[in-house]
Structure formats: C-alpha cells, structure tokens
N, C-alpha and C positions, 0 to 999 in steps of 0.2 A: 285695497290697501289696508293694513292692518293696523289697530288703534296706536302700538307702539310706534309705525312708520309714519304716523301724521304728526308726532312730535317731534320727531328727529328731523322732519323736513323745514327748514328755514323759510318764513315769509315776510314781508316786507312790515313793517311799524305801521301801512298808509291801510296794509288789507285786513291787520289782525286789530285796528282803529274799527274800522267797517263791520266787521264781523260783531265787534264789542255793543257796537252803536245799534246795530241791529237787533240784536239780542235786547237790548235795551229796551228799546222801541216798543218790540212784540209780546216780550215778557212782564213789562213792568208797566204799561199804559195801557191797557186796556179799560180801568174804572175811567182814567182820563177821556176816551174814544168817545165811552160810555157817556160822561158828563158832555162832551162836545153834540154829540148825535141828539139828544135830548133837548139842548137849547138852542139848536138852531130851526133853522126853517130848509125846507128840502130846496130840490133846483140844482141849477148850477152854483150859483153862489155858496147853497152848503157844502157841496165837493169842493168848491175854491177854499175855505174857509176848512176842512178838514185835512183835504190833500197838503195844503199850506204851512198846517202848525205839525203837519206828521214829518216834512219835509227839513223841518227848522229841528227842530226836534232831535231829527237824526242826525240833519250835521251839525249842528251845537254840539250835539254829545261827544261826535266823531271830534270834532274842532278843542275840544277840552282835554279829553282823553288822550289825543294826539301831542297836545303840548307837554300835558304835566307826565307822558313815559318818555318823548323825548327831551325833556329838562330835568325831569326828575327820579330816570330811570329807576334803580331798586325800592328809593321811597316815594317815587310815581307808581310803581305795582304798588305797594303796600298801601297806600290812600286810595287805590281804583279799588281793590279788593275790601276794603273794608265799605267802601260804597254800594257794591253789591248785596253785603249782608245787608247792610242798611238800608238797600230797596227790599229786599225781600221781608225783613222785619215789618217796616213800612208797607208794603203792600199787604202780607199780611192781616195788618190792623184797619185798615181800609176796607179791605172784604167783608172782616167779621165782626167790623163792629159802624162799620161806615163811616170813618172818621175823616175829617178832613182837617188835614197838614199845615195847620196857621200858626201863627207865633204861641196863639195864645195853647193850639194845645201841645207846642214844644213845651209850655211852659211847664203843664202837665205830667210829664215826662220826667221833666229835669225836677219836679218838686216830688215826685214818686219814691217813697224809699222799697230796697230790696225786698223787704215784706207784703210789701202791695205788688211790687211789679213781680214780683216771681207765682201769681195768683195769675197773671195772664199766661205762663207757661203749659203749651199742652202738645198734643202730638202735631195736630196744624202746623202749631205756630215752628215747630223742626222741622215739619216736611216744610215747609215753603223755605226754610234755610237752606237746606240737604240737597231740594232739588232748582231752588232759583237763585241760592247766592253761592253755594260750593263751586258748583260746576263755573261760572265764569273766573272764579279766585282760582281753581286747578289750572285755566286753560290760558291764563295770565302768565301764571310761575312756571309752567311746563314749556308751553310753545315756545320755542325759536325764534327768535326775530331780529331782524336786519332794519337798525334807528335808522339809514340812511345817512347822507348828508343834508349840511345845512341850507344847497339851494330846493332839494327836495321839502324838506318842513316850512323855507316859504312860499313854496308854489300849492303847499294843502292848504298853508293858511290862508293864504289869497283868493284858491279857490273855493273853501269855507266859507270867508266873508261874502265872497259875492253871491255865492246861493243864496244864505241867506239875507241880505239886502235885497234880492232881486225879490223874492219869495214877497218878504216885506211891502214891498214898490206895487205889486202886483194885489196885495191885501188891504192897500192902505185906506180904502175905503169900509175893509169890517174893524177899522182899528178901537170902535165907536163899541162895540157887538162884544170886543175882546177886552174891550177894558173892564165894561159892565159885568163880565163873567170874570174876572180875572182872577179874585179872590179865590173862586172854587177850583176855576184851571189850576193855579200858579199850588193849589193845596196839596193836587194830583201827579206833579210833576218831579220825574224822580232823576235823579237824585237830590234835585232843587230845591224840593217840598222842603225837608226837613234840612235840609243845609243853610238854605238863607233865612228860612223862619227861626232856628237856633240864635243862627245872629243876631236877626235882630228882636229875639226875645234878651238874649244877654247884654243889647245894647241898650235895650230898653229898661233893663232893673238895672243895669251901671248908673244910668239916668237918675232912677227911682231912688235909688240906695247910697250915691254919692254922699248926701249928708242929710242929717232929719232937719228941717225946717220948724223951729220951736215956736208955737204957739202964745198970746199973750198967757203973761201969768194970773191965777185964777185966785179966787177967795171964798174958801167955805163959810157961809152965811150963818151955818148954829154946829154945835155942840151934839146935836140929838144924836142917840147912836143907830145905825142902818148898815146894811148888806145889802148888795145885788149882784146875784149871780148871772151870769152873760153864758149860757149854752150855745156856740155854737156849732150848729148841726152838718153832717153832710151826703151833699146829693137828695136831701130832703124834698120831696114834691109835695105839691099842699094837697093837689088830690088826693093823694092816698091816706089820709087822715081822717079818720071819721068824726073829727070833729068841727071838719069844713063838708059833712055827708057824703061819705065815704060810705059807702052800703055794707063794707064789710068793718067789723067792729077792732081798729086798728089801735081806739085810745081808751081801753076802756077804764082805767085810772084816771087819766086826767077829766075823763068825761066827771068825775066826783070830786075834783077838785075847784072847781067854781074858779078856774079861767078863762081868760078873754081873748078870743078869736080876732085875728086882724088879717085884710087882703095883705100881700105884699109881692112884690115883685124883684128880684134880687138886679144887678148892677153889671152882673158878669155871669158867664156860666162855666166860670172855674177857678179852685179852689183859691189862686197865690188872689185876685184881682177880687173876689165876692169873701173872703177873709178882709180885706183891704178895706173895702168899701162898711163891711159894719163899724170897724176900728177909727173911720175917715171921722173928720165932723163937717165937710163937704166933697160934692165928685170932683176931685182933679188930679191929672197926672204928674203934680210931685208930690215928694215922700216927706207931709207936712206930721208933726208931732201927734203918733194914733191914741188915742182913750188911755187904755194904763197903763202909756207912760205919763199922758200930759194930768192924769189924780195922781201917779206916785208921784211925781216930782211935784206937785200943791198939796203933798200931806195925807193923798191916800191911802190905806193899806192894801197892796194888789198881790194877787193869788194868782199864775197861771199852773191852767193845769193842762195839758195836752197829751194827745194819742197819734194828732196828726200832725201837717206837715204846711207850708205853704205859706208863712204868717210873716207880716212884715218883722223887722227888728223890734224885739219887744226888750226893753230896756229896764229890768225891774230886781230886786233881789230874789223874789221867790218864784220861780219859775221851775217847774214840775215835770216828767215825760216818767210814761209809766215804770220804769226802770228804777227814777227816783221814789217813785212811790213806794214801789215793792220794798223799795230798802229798809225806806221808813215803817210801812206798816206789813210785815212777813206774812200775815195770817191773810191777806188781801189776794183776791185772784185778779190776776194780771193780765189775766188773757183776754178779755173785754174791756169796754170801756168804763164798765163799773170800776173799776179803779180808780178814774178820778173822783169818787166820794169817799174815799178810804183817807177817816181821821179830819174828815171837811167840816163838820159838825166841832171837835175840841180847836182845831186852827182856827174857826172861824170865835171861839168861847177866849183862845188865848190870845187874840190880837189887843194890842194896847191902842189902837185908835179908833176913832169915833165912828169912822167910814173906813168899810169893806168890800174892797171891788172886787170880786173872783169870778176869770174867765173859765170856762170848760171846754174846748175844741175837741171835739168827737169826732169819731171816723165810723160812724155806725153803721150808714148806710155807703159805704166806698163798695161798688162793681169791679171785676166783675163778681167775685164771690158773695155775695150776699148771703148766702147760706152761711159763712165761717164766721159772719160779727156777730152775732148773737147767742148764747147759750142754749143748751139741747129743751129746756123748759118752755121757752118763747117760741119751739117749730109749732103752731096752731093751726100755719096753713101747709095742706101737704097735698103732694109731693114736691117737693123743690126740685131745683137746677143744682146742676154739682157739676155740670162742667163751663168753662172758664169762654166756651167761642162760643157768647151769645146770639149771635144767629143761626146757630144751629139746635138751642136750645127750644126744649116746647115753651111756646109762651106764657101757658097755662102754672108749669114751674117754678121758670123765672121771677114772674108777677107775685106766686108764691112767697120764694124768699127773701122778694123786694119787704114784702109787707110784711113777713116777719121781724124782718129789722125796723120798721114802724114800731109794730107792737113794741120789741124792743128799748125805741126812743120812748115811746110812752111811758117806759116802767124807770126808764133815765132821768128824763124829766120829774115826774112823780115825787122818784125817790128823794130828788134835790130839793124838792119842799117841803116832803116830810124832813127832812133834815134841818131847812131851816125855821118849819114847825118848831123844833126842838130846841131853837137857842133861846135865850132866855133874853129879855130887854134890850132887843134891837127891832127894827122896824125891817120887814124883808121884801124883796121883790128878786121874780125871776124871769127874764127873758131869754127864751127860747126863739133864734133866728137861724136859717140854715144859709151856706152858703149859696147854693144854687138847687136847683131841678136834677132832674134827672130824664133820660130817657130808656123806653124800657120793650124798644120794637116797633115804636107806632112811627112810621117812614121810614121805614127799615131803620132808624136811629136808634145808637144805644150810648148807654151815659151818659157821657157833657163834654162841654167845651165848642160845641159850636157857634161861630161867630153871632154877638150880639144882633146883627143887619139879619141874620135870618133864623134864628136859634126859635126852634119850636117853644110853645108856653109847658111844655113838659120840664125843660129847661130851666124857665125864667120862673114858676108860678113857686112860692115858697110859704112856707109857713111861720106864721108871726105871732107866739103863743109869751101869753103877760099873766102873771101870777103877782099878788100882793098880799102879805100878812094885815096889811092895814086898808081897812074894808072903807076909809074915808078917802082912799089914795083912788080917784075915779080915773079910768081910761078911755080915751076920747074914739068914738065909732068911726074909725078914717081907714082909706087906703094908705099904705105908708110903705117905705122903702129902706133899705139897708143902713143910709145915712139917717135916719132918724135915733139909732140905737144911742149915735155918740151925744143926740142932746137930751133924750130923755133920761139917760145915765148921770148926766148934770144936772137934770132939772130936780131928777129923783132922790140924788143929794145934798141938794140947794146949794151947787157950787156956781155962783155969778163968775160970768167969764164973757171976754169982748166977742168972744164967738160966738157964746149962746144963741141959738136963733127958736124963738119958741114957737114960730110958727111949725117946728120941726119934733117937737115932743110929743109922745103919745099920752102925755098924764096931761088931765083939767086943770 
C-alpha cells in the first residue's frame, strides 16, 4: 500500500487514539522505564509494578486523547499536536542534560528569557523535533478518521476506566513503592511532566505574588554614612573557588583582597525560589516584604542593577537591566555582566542618603554556554565546551569553561571593591551570595533545579564571600544560609526592626 493510500483510507477515532497512545508510550518513556527498572526489586512483583504503570499509561493516554479529538475536534488536534512537540522538546532535555520535570524547574523555563533559552538550541535538540514530535502532528492533521458516535465514546470511556481501576486493584499493594518514587515517576511522565508541573508552578506564584505582605516598620539608629553592595551570583558552586581550595587558581584577586570565607548552603536550587530566599528575612512560602523594598520604603537608598531574571517583585525607583545602563553610560560594554559597574562609583558619590543598598544579580555563571559569559581575556582554562548538549560534551571542557566564568566572578567581585575603595566617607561592605550550585556531569547531572529532597551538594553547596572597608566591622566564623543576608544588611546599617533576629547576622 502506498504512503498516499494510507491517508486516504478512513479509520476509526478508537484506532488512530491507540495508535497515538502507543507511540507515546514507546517514544517518549523510555528515561521513565529507565527510572522504574532502577528502583525496584526484580521477581514478580517488579513485572507487576512495570507491566502495570505501562498499561495505565497507555490507556490514560488513549483515554485523554480520545476525549479532547472527540470534543474538541480541530482544536483537540491542535492541543494533541502541540503536546507532541512538547514531549519531544521535553524529552529532549531529559536525555541531555538529565533533567527532571518538577514545578520547580518549570519554573526555570518560564523565568528563562530568549537569550538564555535559545543557548540550548542545537542540531539534537531539532532532530528530536523533526523526528519525535512532526511526524505524530502530520499523522494527526492528514489521517482520515471516523469520531463515531456518542454510544461508541462511552463504551471507550468505560472501557478506559476499568482497565485502569482494575490495573490499580491489582497494584494496590505497591501503592506504598509508587508514592515514595512519585516525585521522579510523575517528572518523567509525558505529557504530564510538564503540563501539571506548569500548573502548579503558576499556581503557586499566583499564591506567592497575590499581595506583598509589609513588614513592621523599621528605624535607622544613626546618621553614619555606609554602602553595601548585595552581588548576587548564579549557579555559583563553592568548590570551584580557590578560595574554599580549589587546586586550580579560580580567585586570584580576591585571594589579595583580605575577604572572609563563609560555608553556606542555599535554600533552593533555582533561580526564582534561591533569589527569594537571600531577599527573605525568614523561610516561608508567602511573599512577605523582600530587603530593598522593606530599606527603600524606611529611608533607604536602593540601587538594582540586573542581567538576570527570576526575582520577586522588587518595588523601588532605581531599578536597572543592562539596556538601561547602556543608555546611561555609551562607552560601557554591554555584553557581560560588567555593566552593572558602569558609573556605580559617581551613583553611589551622588546619592543624597545616608544609607546605600545596591543589588547586583548576575548571570555569570548560567549553563548551558558558559563559554559565552565571560570575555575572551578570562579563557585561562582551555579548551572549552562550545556546544550546548552537555552530555555530550568532554568533560575535561565543560569544567573548563565552568571555571572560567569563576575567574570571571572573581574579577566582578574584585572590581566592586575596588570601586567602593574609591568612594570617599562612607563606610563599605560587599556580599557576594550565589543563588544556588551547579551541576557539571557528576551523576550524569547537569545544572540545577533538582528537587531540594534529593539535589546533589553540587547543587546546594555555595559560596558566601564578606568584604568590609572597616577593618573594626568583625565577621563571625559560622555556617550560615541565604536568609542571613537579610539580617546582616540590617544589622550592618544599624537599622532596629521587630524582625531583626541577631542570632541571624554574620557581623560581631
């Protein structure tokens, strides 16, 4: 039979449901199989527990797919067809960078602007479009098919349900096995991964973002005049820093700047929720009044300057992205993160208050390109990675141009103290916090975002770097965490506030 006579031939909504489901199945679950085969225990029981969720699987899908073309016909293909690309996109990112599909790194996703996310585009990432998500969107809009009637769609449905019910009845004793894996299953499962993890990532910043929850109001204690600059870093690992002995020499500026080393552990391992958490002045999931707003609205003067992305609502008058800076200062290159120092030194000389809070959110270390954040002077470790599917990268590389964007941060930080070296009668202090870790191949994992419950210390382990122009301003030798930033930023201004908790400050 010829390709053009297998579209012309009419089949029924129940076969070309089946056919869809199947595809599905074989095409897009295999890491799922993977994960399955891995956490159980052989025997019978692990064939019950395999054969069972392959079975559900399939007629869920068929069960879904069935409904929304016979309810939704032209804009039921158009929603099945864009599902397709979106396993295959999804699958994809799965393979080559072993991601797993949780709210938190929908969140990722949705806080990505086109200039990061189009650093993941490569030839992969279109062959697995081309060849896993076209061909069922052709075979959708081309095929023939006969919806049937209405007693037919509910003798699928019915028979639908009871497969799976029965399936279920029959597993109800791994339901124990399947809850405990659920999080990794439910990450792998396609179309579902990222459809219901979307949800309820956007249900959860509707949550977050409904309204900011204002803080007591605060009272600057003196007059003196002071600066602290708030750098925060990203995808920063504390390993890779030679100034937590790092064997290869990653700070060698700040190694001469007579700053203070601090463990730290971040809160999240990605960007919107480990942004979050330095800004917090405790852990919780609502969206209480972050750092600066709650000094600009008690009298502070607050500076952001950003490259990146992900940041709760920051409510302030000066607020910066590199576009505005260019504006302001022409002669500035734009194309790195040095740009947020352009003209930081006279903003920070022409501010009329006493206190000066300025943020820096950097993007220095964002994956997969690490090779592209840094300029051509900073490549010290060579050869680098220059292509985008990290696991197919030599590691040897990759590690490379991790650590050249280190160096990089190094000469970022640095500069920000030489600058505020440079101001004249204020008192200065610079904290250097990154949002999260990074991962760079070690469990076949790469960048971030995997859940808190099992997120390697690649992830979690971050670096907590204190600089002070006033050598009487001591910093206490402690493990400390993301929420500390928000009391030591108080404590370091002498702003009394009912929140203040000084058990939470890094200064003596």
């Amino acid at each position: 039979m010829k390709f053009k006579e297998i579209f012309k031939k009419e089949i029924s909504l129940t076969l070309l449901c089946i056919v869809l489901s199947a595809f599905t199945l074989i095409a897009f679950h295999i890491p799922f199989f993977r994960q399955v085969i891995n956490n159980i225990e052989g025997g019978f029981n692990g064939v019950l527990i395999t054969g069972g969720l392959g079975i559900i699987m399939l007629t869920l899908n068929f069960f879904i797919y069935y409904l929304l073309l016979f309810a939704g016909r032209m804009v039921g293909k158009v929603i099945l067809a864009i599902s397709f690309i979106g396993n295959a996109i999804t699958l994809y990112f799965i393979n080559s960078y072993e991601v797993l599909v949780t709210d938190q790194m929908m969140g990722n996703v949705f806080n990505t602007q086109f200039s990061e996310a189009s650093g993941f585009f490569s030839f992969g990432f279109i062959l697995y479009i081309l060849l896993l998500g076209v061909p069922p969107c052709l075979y959708i809009f081309l095929r023939k098919f006969d919806y049937g009637k209405g007693k037919r769609c509910l003798a699928n449905v019915g028979i639908s349900l009871g497969v799976i019910l029965s399936v279920v009845a029959i597993n109800i004793k791994n339901t124990t096995w399947i809850d405990r894996n659920s999080t990794e299953l439910g990450s792998l499962l396609m179309p579902w991964s990222y459809v219901v993890n979307s949800v309820r990532f956007w249900n959860a910043e509707r949550k977050r973002n409904a309204k900011e929850i204002l803080l007591p109001d605060a009272e600057i204690a003196d007059s003196s005049k002071q600066v602290c600059v708030l750098i925060i870093g990203e995808s920063a690992r504390r390993d890779r820093f030679s100034l937590y002995g790092y064997e290869r020499e990653t700070n060698p500026l700040l190694a001469k700047d007579t700053v203070t080393t601090l463990i730290a552990n971040s809160a999240a391992t990605y960007t919107t929720a480990g942004v979050k958490a330095i800004l917090d002045y405790a852990e919780t999931n609502d969206l209480y009044e972050i750092l600066p707003n709650y000094l600009y609205r008690n009298g502070v003067d607050v500076i952001w300057r950003t490259s990146n992305w992900g940041e709760p609502p920051v409510h302030i008058e000066k607020y910066y992205k590199p576009e505005d800076l260019k504006a302001r200062y022409p002669e500035a290159n734009a194309e790195y993160d040095e740009i947020l120092l352009a003209g930081l030194k006279e903003e920070i000389e022409n501010s009329e208050k006493d206190k000066v809070f300025i943020v820096l959110h950097t993007s220095t270390s964002h994956g997969p390109t690490y090779n592209k954040k840094y300029p051509a002077q900073f490549e010290k470790f060579t050869p680098v990675c220059n292509t985008v599917e990290m696991s197919k990268a030599d590691p040897a590389e990759l590690n490379n141009a991790y650590d050249n964007s280190i160096l990089y941060t190094d000469y970022l930080i640095h500069s920000t103290i030489e600058t505020l070296r440079g101001v004249n009668d204020r008192s200065c202090c610079v904290l250097f916090v990154s949002d999260h870790g990074e991962s760079l191949g070690e469990n076949n994992l790469y960048m971030h975002g995997v859940p808190m419950s099992m997120a390697p210390r690649e992830q979690v382990e971050i670096p907590f770097i204190v600089w002070t122009s006033d050598k009487s301003i001591r910093v206490k030798e402690q493990e400390v965490g993301q929420y500390h930033v928000f009391h030591s930023v108080l404590d370091f201004f002498g702003v009394q506030s009912p929140v203040f908790d000084s058990n939470m400050t890094i200064f003596e």
